[in-house]
N, C-alpha and C positions, 0 to 999 in steps of 0.2 A: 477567251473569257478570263478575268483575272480572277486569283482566287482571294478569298477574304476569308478573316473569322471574326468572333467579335471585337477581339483586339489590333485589328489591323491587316496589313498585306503582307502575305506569305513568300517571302524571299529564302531564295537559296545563299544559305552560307559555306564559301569553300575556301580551304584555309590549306594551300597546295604546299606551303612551308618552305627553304629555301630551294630554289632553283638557280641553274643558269642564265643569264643574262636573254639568248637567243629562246630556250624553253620560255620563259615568263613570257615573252614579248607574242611568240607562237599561241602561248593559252588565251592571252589577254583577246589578241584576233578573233581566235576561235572563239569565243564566247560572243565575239562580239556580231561576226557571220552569223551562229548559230541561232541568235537571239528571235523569236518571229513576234512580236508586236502583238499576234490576236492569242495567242494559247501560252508564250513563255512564262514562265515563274521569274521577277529580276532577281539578279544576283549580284551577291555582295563576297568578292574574293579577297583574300587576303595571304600573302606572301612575303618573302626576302629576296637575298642576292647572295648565291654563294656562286662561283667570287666575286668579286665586285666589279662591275662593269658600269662600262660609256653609255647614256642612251641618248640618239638623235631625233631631234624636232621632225615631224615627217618631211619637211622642206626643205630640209638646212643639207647642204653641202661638206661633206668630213672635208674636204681638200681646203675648202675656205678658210674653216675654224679650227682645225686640230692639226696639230705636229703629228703625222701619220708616220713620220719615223719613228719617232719616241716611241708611239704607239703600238709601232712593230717590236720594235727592239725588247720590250715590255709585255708581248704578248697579250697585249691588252684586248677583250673583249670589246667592240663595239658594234650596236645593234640600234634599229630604226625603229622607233616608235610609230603607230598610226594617226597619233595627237601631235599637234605641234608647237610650235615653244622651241628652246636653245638647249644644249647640251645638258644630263644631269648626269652626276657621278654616284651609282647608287653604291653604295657599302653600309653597313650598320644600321639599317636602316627596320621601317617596317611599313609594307607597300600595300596597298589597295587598289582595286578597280572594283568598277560596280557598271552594267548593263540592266536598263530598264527602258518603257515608253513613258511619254510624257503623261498618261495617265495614271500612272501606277506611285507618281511622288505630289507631296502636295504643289498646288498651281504656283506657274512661275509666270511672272508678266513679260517675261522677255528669255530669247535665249541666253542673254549677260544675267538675268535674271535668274536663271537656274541654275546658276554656279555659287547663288547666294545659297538656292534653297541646297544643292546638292554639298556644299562643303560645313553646313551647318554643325555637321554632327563632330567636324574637327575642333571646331571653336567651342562645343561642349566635351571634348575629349579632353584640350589640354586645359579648361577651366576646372574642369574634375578635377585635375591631378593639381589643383591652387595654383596656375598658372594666369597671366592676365593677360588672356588673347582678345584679338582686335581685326576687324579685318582692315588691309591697307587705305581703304576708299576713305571710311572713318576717322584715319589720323592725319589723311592727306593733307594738308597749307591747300589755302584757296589757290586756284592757277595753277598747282603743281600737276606734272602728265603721268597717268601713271598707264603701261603696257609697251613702251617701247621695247624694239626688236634688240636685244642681247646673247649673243654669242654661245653662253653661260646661264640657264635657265636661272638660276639662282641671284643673279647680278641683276635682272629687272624684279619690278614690280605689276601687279596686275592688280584691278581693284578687288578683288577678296580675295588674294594670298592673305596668309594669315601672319598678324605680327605679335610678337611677346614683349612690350615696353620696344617697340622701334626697329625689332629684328626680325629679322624674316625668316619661318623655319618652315622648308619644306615646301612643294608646290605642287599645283593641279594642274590638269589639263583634259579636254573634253572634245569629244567630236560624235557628231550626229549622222544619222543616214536611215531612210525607209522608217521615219517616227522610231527610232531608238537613240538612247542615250548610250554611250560610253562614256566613262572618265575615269582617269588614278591617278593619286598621287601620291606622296613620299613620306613617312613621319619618321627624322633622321633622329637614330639614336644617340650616336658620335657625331661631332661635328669632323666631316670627312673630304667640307670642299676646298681645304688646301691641296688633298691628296688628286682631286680631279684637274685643278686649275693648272698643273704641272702640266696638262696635257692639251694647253689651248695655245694657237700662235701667238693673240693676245694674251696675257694676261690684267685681268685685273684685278688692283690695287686696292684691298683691305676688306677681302668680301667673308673673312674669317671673323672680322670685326661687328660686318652687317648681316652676319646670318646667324643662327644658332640649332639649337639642338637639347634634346633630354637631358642628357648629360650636363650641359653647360648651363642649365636650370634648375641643376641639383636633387632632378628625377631620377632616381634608381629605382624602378620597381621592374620585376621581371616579364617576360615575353609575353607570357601565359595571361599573366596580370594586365597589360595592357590591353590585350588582343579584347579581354572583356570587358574592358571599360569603354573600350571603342567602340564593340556591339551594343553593349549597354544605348551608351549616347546617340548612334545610327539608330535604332529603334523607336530612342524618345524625339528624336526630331524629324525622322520618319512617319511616325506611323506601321511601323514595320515589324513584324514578329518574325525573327531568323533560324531558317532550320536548319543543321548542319546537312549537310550533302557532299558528293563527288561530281566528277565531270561525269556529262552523260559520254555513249559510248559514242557518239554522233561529234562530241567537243573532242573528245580524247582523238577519233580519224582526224578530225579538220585541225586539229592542233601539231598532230603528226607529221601530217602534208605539209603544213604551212614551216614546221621546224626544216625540212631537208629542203623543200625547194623554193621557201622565201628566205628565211631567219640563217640560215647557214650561206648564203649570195652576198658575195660584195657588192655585186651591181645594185644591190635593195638597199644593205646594210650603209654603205658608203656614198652610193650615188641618187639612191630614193628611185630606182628603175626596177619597176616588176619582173620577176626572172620571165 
């Protein structure tokens, strides 16, 4: 049964703060196992990257796309997402997921559909801060394709990535199972994809030009300060009233387990192979 009050649906807010690459990726699961459709509360988390790490499309092959030497040599973190999409380099950043059932948000006509209703509250986060966000489908040229498969999560388009006058900042990704949602995505505070694109076989050409970031919008306001203008705006296009919370102790085991004997595996992390 979901819970309601007069203002809305009661979701958990957990704001785990920065983590490791393989941790975050660990909670993000675990939330996402733990979630049950008829009794969960959804939730809305919120996080960083300390240090800053690779993360892989759950599909995508490291051997293909990444200079796995460099990668070594560098000590580079890299960890597999359970959403897919191309490579993203998170540094500076400031990260979300959110775990619900499709009744607990308002109605989506489609599952392409619920990436409109689900990323809404981004497009009122950076209009808050006098920013003039757009989602990609909107500014598209007639004909033009927009989701193609790229290497470099940030080098395509998708139809509601969000864009600020033509650039693309930051991206989502989403996957379903047993009538639940998961999704998260990235709100870059630096722009930091020249420092990830070092680390792909390909590189491509001028993607520091087509993407952006807070910073390069001439947003300066602090962590603290965004974090609640974010909540703010997930609320108002929710329907959502957010109560601060922790992980239960049921997320904190299955986030544990899943840290040592998935998240810490090359065979997962590199090759997409269950340990």
């Amino acid at each position: 049964m979901h819970r309601q009050n007069e203002h809305g649906t009661l979701w958990r807010l957990i704001d785990t703060g920065p983590c490791c690459g393989r941790e975050n990726m660990a909670i993000d699961e675990a939330l996402f196992r733990c979630f049950d459709p008829a009794v969960s509360r959804p939730v809305l988390r919120l996080y960083g990257w300390q240090p800053p790490a690779l993360s892989l499309g759950r599909f995508q092959k490291a051997g293909d796309d990444l200079d796995l030497a460099r990668c070594r040599a560098d000590n580079l973190t890299i960890v597999r997402r359970i959403t897919g999409g191309g490579a993203i380099w998170h540094a500076d950043e400031l990260t979300y997921s959110l775990v619900c059932a499709p009744s607990q948000i308002p109605p989506a006509a489609s599952v392409k559909d619920s990436f409109r209703v689900l990323t809404a509250f981004l497009l009122g986060f950076y209009r808050a801060l006098g920013l003039q966000a757009d989602y990609a489908v909107d500014l598209a040229p007639a004909g033009s394709r927009l989701g193609q498969r790229t290497p470099l999560c940030f080098a395509g388009k998708e139809s509601y990535d969000i864009m600020l006058q033509g650039r693309k900042i930051g991206g989502n990704a989403q996957r379903r199972s047993r009538e639940v949602i998961f999704q998260h995505g990235s709100i870059p505070l630096q722009n930091r994809v020249g420092q990830g694109v070092q680390y792909l076989k390909i590189r491509p050409q001028g993607l520091e030009q087509a993407t952006t970031c807070l910073g390069d919008e001439g947003i300066a306001v602090g962590d603290e300060q965004l974090k609640q203008i974010l909540v703010q705006q997930f609320a108002a296009q929710l329907g959502a009233v957010l109560q601060p919370a922790g992980l239960t102790g049921q997320e904190q085991a299955v986030s544990a387990q899943l840290l040592t004997g998935k998240y810490q595996a090359d065979c997962w992390n590199l090759e997409g192979e269950e340990p």
